[in-house]
N, C-alpha and C positions, 0 to 999 in steps of 0.2 A: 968737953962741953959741946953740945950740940943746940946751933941756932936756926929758927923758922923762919925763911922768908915768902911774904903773902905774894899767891901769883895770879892774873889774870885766869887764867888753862882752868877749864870746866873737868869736874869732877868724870872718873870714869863712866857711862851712862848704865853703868851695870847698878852702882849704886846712886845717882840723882839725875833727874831725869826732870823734862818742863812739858805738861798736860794742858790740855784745851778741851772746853766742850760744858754742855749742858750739866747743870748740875740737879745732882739727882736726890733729893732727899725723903725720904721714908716720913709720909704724914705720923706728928707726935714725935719724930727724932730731931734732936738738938744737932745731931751730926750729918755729914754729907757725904756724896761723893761727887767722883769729876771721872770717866772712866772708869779706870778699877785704883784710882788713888782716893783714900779713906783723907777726908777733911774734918779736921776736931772740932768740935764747938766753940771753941774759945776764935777760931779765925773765921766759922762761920758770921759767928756773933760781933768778930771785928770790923767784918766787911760787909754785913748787910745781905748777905748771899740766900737768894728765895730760891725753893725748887724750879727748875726750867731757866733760871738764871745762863748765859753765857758765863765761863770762868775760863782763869788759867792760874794755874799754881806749879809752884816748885815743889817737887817731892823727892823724898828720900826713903832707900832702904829702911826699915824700923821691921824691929821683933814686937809684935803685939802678946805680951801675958799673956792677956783673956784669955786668947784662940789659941796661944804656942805655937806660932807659925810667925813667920815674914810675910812683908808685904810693904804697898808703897803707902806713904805720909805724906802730905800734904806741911811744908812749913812754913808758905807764904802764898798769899795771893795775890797774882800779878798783873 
């Protein structure tokens, strides 16, 4: 049997990684960005986040369908 213990130690920065800066939203999109981290609508919408906004979010590696490609996600905004 194999047990998980939670530890402090930050993820490798290959896959999460913590973004700062203006956020950029495309007039008419629900969704944003922060640099080249895609921000989903659902935490646009939780935090209130206007184009030109100051942000910082935690992102993580994520395969996007749509595109078939990787790229970073936005999971939290900090």
């Amino acid at each position: 049997m194999r047990s998980l213990e939670p530890t402090k130690q930050m993820p490798p920065e290959d896959l999460f990684r913590i973004v700062s800066g203006p956020v950029k939203r495309p007039q008419g999109q629900a969704a944003g960005w922060v640099a080249d981290v895609y921000i989903p609508p659902r935490l646009i919408d939780a935090s209130g986040l206007k184009a030109g906004d100051a942000a910082a979010a935690a992102a993580t590696w994520s395969f996007d369908p749509k595109k078939k490609q990787f790229g970073w996600k936005a999971i939290k905004i900090i």
